[in-house]
C-alpha positions as CSV (number, residue, x, y, z in Angstrom):
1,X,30.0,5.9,-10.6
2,X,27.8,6.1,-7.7
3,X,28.1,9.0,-5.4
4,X,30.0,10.0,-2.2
5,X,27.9,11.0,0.4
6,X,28.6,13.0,3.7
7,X,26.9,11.5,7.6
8,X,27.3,13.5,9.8
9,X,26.0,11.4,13.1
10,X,27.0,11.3,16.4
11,X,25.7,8.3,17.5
12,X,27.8,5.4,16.4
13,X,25.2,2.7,16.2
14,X,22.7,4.5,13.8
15,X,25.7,5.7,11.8
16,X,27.6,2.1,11.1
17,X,23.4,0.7,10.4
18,X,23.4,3.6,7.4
19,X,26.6,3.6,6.1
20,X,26.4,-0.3,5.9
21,X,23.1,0.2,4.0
22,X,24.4,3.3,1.7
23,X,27.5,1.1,0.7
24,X,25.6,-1.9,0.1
25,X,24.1,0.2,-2.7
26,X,27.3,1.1,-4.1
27,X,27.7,4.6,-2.5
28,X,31.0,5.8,-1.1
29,X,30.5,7.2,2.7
30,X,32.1,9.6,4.6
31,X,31.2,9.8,8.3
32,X,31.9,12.2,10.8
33,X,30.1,13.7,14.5
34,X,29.9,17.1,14.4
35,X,29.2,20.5,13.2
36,X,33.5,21.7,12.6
37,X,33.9,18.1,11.0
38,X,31.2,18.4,8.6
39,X,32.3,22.1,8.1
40,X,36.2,21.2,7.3
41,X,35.1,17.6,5.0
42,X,32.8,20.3,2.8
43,X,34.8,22.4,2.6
44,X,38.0,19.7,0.8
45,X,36.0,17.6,-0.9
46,X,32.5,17.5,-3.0
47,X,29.3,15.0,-2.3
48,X,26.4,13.9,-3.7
49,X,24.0,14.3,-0.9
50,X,24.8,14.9,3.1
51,X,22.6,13.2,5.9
52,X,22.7,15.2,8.8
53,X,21.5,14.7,12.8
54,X,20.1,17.6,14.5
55,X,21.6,17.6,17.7
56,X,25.1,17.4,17.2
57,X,28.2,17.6,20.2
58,X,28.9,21.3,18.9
59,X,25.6,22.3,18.3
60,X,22.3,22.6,16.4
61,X,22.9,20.6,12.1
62,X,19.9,22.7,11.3
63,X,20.6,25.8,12.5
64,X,23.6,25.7,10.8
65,X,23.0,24.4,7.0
66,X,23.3,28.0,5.6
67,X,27.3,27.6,5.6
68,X,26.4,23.9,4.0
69,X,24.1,26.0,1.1
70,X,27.3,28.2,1.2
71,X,29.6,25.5,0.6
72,X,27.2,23.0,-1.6
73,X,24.3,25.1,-2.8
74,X,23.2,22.5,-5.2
75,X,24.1,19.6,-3.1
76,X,20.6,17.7,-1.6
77,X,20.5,17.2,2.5
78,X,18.6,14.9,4.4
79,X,17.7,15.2,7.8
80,X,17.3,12.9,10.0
81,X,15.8,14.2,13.9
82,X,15.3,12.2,17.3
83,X,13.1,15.2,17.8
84,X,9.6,14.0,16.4
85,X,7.8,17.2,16.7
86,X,5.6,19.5,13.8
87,X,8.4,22.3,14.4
88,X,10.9,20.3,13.9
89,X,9.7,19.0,10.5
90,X,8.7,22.4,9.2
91,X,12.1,23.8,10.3
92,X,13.3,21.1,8.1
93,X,11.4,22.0,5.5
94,X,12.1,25.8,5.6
95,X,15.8,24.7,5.5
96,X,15.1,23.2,2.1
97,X,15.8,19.8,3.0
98,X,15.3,17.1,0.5
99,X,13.4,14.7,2.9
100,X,13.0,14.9,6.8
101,X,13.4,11.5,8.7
102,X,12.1,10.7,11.9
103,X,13.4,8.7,14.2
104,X,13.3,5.6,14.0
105,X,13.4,5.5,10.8
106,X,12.6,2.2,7.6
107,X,16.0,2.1,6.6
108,X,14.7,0.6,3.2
109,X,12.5,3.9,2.8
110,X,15.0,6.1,3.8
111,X,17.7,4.1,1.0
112,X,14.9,4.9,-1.7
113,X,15.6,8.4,-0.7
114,X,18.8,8.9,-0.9
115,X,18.7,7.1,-4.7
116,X,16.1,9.6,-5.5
117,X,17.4,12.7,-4.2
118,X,20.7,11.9,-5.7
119,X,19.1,11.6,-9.1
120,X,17.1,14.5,-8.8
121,X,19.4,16.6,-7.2
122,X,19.1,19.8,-9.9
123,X,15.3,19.9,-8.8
124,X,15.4,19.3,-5.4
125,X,15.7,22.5,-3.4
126,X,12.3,24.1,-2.0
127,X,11.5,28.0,-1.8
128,X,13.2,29.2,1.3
129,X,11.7,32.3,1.7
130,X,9.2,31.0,4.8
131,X,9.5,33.1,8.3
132,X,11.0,31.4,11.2
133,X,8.0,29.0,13.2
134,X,6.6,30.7,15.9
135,X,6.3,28.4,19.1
136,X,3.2,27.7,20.3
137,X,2.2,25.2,17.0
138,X,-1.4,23.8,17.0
139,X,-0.4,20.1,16.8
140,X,0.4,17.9,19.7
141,X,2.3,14.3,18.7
142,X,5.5,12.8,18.0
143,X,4.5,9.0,17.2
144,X,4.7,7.5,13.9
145,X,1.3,8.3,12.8
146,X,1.6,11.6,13.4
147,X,5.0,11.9,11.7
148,X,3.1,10.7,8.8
149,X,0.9,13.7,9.4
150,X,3.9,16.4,9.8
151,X,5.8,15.2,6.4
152,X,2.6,15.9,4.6
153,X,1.6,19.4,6.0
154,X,5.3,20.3,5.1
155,X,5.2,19.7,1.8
156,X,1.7,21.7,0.8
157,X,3.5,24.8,2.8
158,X,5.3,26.7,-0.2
159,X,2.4,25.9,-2.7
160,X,-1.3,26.5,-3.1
161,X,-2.5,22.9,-4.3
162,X,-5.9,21.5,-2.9
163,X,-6.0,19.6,0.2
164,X,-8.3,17.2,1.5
165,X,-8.6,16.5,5.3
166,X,-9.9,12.9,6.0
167,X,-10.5,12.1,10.0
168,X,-13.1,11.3,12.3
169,X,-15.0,13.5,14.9
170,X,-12.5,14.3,17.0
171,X,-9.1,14.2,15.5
172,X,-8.4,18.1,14.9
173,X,-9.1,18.5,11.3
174,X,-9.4,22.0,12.1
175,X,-6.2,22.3,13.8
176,X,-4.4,20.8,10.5
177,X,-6.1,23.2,8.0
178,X,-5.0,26.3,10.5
179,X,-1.4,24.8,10.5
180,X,-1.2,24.6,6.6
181,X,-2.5,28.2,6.6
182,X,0.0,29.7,9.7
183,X,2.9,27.9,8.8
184,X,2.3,28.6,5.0
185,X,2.9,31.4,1.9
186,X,-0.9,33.3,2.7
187,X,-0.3,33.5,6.4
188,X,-0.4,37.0,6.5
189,X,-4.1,36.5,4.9
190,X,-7.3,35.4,6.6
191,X,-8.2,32.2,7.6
192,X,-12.1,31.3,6.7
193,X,-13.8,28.3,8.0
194,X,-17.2,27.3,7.1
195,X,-19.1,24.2,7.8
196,X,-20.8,23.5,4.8
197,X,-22.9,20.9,6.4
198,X,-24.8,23.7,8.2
199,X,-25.5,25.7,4.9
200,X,-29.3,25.1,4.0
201,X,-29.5,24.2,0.0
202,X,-30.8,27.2,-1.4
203,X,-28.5,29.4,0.4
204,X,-25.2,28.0,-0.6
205,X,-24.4,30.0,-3.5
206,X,-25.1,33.6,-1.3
207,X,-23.3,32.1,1.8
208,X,-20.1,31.0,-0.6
209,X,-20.0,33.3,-3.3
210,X,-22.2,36.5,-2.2
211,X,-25.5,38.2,-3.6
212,X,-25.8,41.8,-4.9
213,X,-28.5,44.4,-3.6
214,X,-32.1,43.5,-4.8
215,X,-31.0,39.7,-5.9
216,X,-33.5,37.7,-4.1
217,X,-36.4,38.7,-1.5
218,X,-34.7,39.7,2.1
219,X,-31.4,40.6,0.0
220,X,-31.5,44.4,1.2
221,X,-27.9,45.2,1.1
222,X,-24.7,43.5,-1.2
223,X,-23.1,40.4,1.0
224,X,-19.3,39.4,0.4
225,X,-19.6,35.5,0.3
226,X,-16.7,33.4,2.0
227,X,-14.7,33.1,-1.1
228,X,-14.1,36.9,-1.7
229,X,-13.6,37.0,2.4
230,X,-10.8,34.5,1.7
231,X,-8.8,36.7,-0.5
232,X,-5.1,36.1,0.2
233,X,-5.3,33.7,2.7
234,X,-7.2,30.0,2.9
235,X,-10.9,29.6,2.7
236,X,-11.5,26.0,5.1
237,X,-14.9,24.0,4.1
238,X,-15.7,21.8,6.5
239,X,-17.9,18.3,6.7
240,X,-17.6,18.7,2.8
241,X,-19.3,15.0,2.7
242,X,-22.7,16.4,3.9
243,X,-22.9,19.2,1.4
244,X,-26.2,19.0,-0.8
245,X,-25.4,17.2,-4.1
246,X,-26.5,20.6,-5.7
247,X,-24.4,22.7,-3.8
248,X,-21.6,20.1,-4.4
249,X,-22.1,20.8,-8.3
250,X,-21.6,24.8,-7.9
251,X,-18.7,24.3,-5.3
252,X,-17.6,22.3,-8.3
253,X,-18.0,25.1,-11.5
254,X,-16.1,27.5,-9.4
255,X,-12.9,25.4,-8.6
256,X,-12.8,24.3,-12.3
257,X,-13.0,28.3,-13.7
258,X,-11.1,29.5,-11.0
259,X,-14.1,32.9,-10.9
260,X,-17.2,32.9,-9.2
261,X,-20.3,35.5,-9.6
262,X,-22.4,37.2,-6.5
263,X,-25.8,35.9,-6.7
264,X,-27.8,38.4,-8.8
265,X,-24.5,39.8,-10.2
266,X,-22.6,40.1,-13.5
267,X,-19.2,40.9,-12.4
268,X,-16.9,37.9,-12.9
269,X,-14.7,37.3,-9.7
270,X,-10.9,35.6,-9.5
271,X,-10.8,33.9,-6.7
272,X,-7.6,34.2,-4.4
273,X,-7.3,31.8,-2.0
274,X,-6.3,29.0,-1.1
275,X,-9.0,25.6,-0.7
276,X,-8.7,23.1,2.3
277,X,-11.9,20.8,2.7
278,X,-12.1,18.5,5.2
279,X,-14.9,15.4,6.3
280,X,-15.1,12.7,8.9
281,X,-17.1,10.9,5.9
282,X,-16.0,7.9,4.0
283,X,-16.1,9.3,0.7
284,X,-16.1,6.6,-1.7
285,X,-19.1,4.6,-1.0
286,X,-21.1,7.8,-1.5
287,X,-19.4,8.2,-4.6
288,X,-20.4,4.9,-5.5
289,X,-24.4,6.0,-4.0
290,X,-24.1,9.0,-6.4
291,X,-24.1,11.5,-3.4
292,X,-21.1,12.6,-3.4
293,X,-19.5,14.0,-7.1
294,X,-16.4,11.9,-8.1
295,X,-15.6,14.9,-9.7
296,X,-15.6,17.1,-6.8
297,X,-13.9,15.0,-4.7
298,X,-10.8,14.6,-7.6
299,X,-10.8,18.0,-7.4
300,X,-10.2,18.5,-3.8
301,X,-8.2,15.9,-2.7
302,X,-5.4,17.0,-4.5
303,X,-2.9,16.3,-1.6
304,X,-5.4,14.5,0.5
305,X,-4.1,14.2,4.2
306,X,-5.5,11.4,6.6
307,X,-5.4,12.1,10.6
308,X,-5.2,9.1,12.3
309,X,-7.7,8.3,15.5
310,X,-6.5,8.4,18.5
311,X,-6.4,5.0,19.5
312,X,-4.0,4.5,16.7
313,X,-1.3,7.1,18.4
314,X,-1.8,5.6,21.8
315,X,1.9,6.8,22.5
316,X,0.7,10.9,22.3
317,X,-1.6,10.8,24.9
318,X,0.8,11.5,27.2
319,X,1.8,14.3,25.7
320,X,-1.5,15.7,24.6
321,X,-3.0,15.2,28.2
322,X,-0.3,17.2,30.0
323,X,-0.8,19.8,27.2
324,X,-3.8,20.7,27.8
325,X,-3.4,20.8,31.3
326,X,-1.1,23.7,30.6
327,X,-4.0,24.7,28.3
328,X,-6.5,24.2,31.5
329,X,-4.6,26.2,33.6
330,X,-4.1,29.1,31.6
331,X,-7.5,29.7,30.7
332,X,-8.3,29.7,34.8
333,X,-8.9,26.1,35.9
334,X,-6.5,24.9,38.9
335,X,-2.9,24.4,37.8
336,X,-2.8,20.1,38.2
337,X,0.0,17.9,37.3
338,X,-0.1,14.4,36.1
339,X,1.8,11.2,37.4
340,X,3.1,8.4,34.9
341,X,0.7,6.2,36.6
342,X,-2.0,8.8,35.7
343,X,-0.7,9.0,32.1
344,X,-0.7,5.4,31.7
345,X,-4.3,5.1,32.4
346,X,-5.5,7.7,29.9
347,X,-3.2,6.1,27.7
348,X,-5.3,2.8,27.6
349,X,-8.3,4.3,27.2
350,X,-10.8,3.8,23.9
351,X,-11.3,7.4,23.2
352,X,-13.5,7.0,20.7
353,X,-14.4,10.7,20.6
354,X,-10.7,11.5,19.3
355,X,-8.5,14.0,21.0
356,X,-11.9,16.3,21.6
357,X,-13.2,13.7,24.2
358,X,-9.5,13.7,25.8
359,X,-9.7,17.4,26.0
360,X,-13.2,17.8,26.9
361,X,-12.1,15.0,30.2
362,X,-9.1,16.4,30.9
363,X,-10.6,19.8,31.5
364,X,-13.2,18.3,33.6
365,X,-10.5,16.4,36.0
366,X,-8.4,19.7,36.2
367,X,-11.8,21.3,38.1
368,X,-13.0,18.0,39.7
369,X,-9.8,16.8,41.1
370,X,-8.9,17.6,45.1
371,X,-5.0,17.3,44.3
372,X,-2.6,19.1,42.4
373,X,-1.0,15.8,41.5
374,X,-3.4,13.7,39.6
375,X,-2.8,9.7,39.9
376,X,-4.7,7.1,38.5
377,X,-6.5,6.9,41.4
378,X,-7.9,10.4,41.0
379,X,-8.6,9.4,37.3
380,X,-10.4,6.4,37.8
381,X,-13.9,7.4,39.3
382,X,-13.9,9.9,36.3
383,X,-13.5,7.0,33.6
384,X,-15.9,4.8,35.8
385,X,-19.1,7.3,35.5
386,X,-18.2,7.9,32.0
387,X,-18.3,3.9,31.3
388,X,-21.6,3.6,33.5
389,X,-23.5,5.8,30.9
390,X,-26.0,6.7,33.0
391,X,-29.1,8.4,31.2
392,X,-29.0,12.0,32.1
393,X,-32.2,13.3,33.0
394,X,-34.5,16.2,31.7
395,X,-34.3,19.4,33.9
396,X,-36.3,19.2,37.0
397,X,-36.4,14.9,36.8
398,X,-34.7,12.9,39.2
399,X,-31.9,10.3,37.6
400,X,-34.2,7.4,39.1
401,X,-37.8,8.7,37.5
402,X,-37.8,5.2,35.2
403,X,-37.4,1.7,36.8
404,X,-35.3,-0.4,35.4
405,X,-37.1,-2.7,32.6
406,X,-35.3,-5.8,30.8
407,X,-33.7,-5.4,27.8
408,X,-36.9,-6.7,25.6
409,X,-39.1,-4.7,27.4
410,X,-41.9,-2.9,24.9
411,X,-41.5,1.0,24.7
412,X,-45.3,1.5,26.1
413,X,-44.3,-0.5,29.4
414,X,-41.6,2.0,29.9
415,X,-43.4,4.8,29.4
416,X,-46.1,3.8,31.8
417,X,-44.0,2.4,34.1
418,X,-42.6,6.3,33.8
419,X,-46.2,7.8,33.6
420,X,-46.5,5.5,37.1
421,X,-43.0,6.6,39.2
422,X,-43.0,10.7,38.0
423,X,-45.5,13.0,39.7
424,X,-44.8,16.2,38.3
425,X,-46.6,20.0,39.2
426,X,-50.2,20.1,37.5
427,X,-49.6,21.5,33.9
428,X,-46.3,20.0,33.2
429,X,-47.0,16.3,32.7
430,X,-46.8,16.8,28.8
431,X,-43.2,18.8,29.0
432,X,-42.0,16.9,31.3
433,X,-42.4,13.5,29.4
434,X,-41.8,15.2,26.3
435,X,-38.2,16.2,27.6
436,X,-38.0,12.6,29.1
437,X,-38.1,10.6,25.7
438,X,-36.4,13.5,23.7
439,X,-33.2,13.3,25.4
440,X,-32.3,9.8,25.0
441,X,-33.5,9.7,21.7
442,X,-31.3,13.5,21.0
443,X,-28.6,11.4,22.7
444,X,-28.6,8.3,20.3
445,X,-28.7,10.2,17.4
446,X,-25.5,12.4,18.0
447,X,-24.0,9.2,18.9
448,X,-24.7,7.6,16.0
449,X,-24.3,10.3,13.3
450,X,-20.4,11.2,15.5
451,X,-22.0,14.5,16.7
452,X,-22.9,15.8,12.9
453,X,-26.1,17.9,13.8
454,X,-27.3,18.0,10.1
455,X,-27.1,14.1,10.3
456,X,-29.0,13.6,13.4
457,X,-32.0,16.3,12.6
458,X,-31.8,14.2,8.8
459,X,-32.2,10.4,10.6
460,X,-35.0,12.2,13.2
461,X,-37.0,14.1,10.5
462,X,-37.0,17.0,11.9
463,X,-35.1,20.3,10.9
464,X,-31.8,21.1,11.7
465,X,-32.8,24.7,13.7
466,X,-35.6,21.9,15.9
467,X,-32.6,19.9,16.8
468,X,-30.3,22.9,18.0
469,X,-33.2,24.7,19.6
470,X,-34.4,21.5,22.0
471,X,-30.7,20.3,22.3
472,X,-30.2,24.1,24.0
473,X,-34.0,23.7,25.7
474,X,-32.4,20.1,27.2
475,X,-28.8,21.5,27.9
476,X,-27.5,18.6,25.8
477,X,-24.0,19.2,24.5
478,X,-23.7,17.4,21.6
479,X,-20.0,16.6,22.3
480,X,-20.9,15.2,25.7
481,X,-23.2,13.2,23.7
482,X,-20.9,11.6,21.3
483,X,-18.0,10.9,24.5
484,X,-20.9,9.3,26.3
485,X,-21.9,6.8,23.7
């Protein structure tokens, strides 16, 4: 006999679309609008499973499912929220929901649920012994995408399993590793991030694991590696793709044994912490290459999470634009305010830099713009010098130093024709056309390698620590870099 369930839904439409689904299944289905309905049908009559609105005419469903638990501890809920927001979908999870829906929802998907929280009703309660969510959460977003994104971070909260972030530059990998460590169990624990890209080879084991006094030369003093640093809380590894292969094997040994050793020590160390990795890489054809370990990446993409670009949440940038205006202004920029034509604009832009290169321009139009209000005329000139491109010049060199040469022309015309317009001070020929060819070539290599310094310095030939010290020498940002290209 199938079960009864309980709706409790105050807008008619969505409730006759489920309960025509549900009883096409077989289920029995009892609807009702609010909060002292529900409260009165629980408390005459037992159910399988209850699907419950948020915002009800007497009040808040969530708020008030511990006198459901009361009345139905062992009964599964699923709720189901117009109110597409990451605090939303953790509240639902602290509430030991079953399932949270957003809406709209795939009816068919949500169906499948309700079959399989019905049938594994005696396992389907979560630990409920999270803190209330503080406001203020790191995530901006309510379209589908990002949904997607939500449901996933919820249900890594309550446990310590693996997780792997996949993204591009850009999409706030970052921000997701700091919200499954805020909103989780080691909250109260610190939060380490490392960029393992940055770590050179031979150093990998010291910078992750430690050294003791005396274990290599310039090792004058013991060093607690990032693992130990992480006790109790979440140790973040970062651009995990461009990790030596040799590093990549010791990362391995010591997520397999679960103990690490200090460099030069004997002392066998438990680690206690809990392992988010993230890369902007495609992982598998380097697998394939033999650069990346299958087995390493098995082992960290336990729960792998995938943040989508931004041109494939076209519907948030709304939302994230206005936020960090907020942002802008509270941090001392001019307090600005954005019109739906303005909004509309940004929101058919390519972003290919990700939310970083919407940040990093709507910063800049909160100090350039004359107006509190920003249209899309205020907008436009902004967008139009960042589609132009223009080659930004060394220090001390005027924009217009090189004459324009056709697209075929050979690089020892341009640099004569250079040689032939630039007359700089006696003694600074040779820096001067040094910086000249260095910046566009710094500038196509960030572009191409998405701003990953270790790439770029790897496709130049040149070490990382050259890069960083002519990218400062240039005043090159490598972020600008990337948005420009």
């Amino acid at each position: 006999m199938k079960s009864r369930i309980l709706l409790v839904e105050d807008d008619a439409s969505i409730a006759l679309v489920i309960t025509a689904a549900l009883e096409a299944e077989g289920y029995y289905v009892t609807r009702c609008a609010s909060i002292s309905e529900r409260d009165r049908l629980l408390a005459g009559q037992t159910y399988g499973l209850m699907l419950t609105d948020v915002v009800l005419t007497d009040g808040d469903g969530m708020e008030t499912l511990g006198r459901v638990r009361e009345a139905a501890p062992h009964m599964p809920v699923i709720i189901l929220s117009a109110q597409n927001t990451l605090d939303t979908a953790v509240r639902a999870s602290d509430t030991g929901a079953f399932e949270y829906f957003p809406k709209p929802f795939d009816l068919d998907e949500l169906v499948r649920t309700v079959r399989q929280a019905i049938g594994a009703s005696e396992s389907a309660a979560f630990d409920e012994t999270a803190d209330d969510v503080a406001a203020g959460l790191p995530l901006v977003g309510r379209s589908p995408a990002m949904q997607t994104v939500y449901r996933m971070i919820t249900r890594v909260l309550r446990n310590d399993l693996t997780v792997l972030i996949l993204g591009e530059s850009g999409t706030g990998k970052e921000l997701v590793a700091e919200a499954i460590h805020q909103l989780g169990k080691r909250s109260a624990g610190p939060f380490i991030a490392v960029n393992t890209a940055a770590i050179p080879g031979d150093l990998i084991e010291s910078e992750l694991f430690g050294h003791e006094k005396g274990a290599f030369t310039g090792a004058v003093t013991r060093r607690i590696g990032k693992f130990e640093q992480a006790r109790g809380g979440t140790l973040f590894l970062d651009e995990i793709g461009d990790m030596p292969l040799e590093a990549q094997t010791r990362l391995l040994r010591a997520l397999q044994s679960g103990r690490i050793r200090r460099v030069g020590g004997t002392e066998e160390i438990t680690l206690d912490c809990r392992i988010v990795a993230a890369t902007n890489r495609d992982l598998e054809p380097m697998i394939a290459a033999g650069t990346f370990r299958e087995d390493l990446y098995y082992r960290l993409a336990v729960v792998p999470i995938a943040l989508p670009p931004l041109r494939e949440r076209a519907d948030d940038i709304e939302a994230l634009a206005r936020h960090f205006l907020v942002r802008a202004a509270a941090e001392g920029l001019p307090r600005r305010q954005l019109t739906a034509a303005g909004a509309a604009l940004l929101a058919r832009q390519p972003w290919r830099g990700n939310v970083r290169e919407l940040r990093n321009f709507i910063y800049r139009l909160a100090l350039l713009a004359r107006d509190e209000v920003i249209d899309a005329a205020a907008i436009e000139p902004l967008l139009a010098q960042d589609r132009a491109q223009p080659s930004a010049s060394a220090p001390g060199l005027a924009p217009a130093t090189l004459a324009p040469l056709a697209p075929a022309a050979d690089f020892a015309e341009a640099l004569a024709s250079w040689l032939v317009h630039e007359d700089p001070a006696e003694g600074e020929l040779y820096s001067a056309a040094l910086a000249a060819f260095e910046r566009p070539l710094f500038l196509h290599a960030l572009a191409v390698t998405g701003g990953n310094q270790l790439r770029a310095a790897r496709l130049l030939g040149i070490n990382r620590n050259t890069l960083r010290k002519r990218l400062s020498d240039l005043a090159i940002d490598p972020d600008e870099a990337v948005m420009r290209h």
